[in-house]
C-alpha positions as semicolon CSV with decimal commas, in nm:
position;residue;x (nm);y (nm);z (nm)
1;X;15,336;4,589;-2,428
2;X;15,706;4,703;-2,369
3;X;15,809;5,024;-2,527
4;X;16,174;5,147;-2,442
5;X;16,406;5,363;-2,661
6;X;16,671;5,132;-2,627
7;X;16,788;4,915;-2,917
8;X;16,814;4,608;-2,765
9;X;16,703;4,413;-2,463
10;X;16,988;4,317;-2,239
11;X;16,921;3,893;-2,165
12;X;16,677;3,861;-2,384
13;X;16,639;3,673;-2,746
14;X;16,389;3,797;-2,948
15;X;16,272;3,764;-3,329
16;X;16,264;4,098;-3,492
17;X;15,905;4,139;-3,703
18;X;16,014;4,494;-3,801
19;X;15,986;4,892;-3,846
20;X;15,648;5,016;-3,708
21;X;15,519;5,372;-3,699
22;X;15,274;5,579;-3,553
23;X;15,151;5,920;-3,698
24;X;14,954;6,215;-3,602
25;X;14,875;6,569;-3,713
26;X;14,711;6,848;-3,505
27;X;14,638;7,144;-3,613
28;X;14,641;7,492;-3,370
29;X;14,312;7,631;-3,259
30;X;14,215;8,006;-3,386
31;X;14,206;8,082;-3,016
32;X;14,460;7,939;-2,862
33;X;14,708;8,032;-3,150
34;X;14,580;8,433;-3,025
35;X;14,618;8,340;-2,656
36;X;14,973;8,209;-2,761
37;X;15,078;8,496;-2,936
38;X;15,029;8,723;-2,634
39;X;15,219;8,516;-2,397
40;X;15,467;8,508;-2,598
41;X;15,505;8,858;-2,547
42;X;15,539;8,789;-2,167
43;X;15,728;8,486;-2,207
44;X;15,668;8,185;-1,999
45;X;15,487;7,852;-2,076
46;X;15,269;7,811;-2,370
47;X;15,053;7,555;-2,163
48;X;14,792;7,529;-2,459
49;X;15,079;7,402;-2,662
50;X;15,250;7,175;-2,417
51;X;14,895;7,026;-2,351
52;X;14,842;6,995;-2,738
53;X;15,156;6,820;-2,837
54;X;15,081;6,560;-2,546
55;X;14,755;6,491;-2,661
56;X;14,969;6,408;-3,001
57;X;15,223;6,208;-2,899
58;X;14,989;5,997;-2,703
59;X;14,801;5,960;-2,970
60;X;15,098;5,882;-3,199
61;X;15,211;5,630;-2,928
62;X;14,884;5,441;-2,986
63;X;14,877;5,405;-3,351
64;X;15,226;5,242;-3,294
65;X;15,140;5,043;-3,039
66;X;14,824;4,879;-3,268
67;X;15,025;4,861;-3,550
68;X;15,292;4,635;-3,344
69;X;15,022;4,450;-3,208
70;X;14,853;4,437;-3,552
71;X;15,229;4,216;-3,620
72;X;15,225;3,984;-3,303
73;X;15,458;4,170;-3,136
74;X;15,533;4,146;-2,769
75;X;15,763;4,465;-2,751
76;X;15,857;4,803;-2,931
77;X;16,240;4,925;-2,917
78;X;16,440;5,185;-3,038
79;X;16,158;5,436;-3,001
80;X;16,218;5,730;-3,192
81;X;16,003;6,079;-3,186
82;X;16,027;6,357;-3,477
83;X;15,826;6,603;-3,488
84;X;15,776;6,885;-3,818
85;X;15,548;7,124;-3,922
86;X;15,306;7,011;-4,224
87;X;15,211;7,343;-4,308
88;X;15,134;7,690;-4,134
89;X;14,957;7,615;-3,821
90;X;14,961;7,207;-3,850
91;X;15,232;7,019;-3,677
92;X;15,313;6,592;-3,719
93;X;15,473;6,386;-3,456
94;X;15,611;6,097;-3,586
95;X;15,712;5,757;-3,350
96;X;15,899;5,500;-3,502
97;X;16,061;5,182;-3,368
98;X;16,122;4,836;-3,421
99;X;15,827;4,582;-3,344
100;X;15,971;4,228;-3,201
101;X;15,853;3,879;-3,052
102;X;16,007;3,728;-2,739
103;X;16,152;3,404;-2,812
């Protein structure tokens, strides 16, 4: 399936089916939250993290991805990413974009 965060595909028509999400939530392990917390004091890369929120959006990514499917659709455009925190120590990334069909 084609994902792109443009709006619109140059030279192609397409029927739009519509707005399709994809949601996830992880929460921070007790250890890695510790192991964090002291290289923050050193600075640098928080590779637990980094490694954590890619786990997430790739996991967000999919739900999109079968909920366009779920519609028919060939493509996903506009792709948007948000992430927020849901409460102390639980983070959401949210992907959004616009499911179509190639005419």
């Amino acid at each position: 399936m084609l994902k792109t965060t443009t709006d619109i595909i140059p030279g192609r028509s397409y029927e739009i089916l519509g707005i399709v999400m994809g949601s996830f939530v992880n929460s921070k392990d007790f250890v890695k939250d510790i192991g964090a917390g002291l290289k923050s004091i050193v600075g640098g890369e928080l590779k637990s993290y980094t490694k954590m929120m890619e786990e997430s959006r790739s996991k967000a990514m999919e739900k999109i991805e079968y909920e366009a499917a779920s519609l028919g659709a060939d493509a996903i455009i506009g792709i948007r990413f948000t992430t927020s925190a849901i409460m102390q120590g639980a983070s959401e990334i949210l992907v959004t974009g616009t499911a179509i069909k190639f005419k």
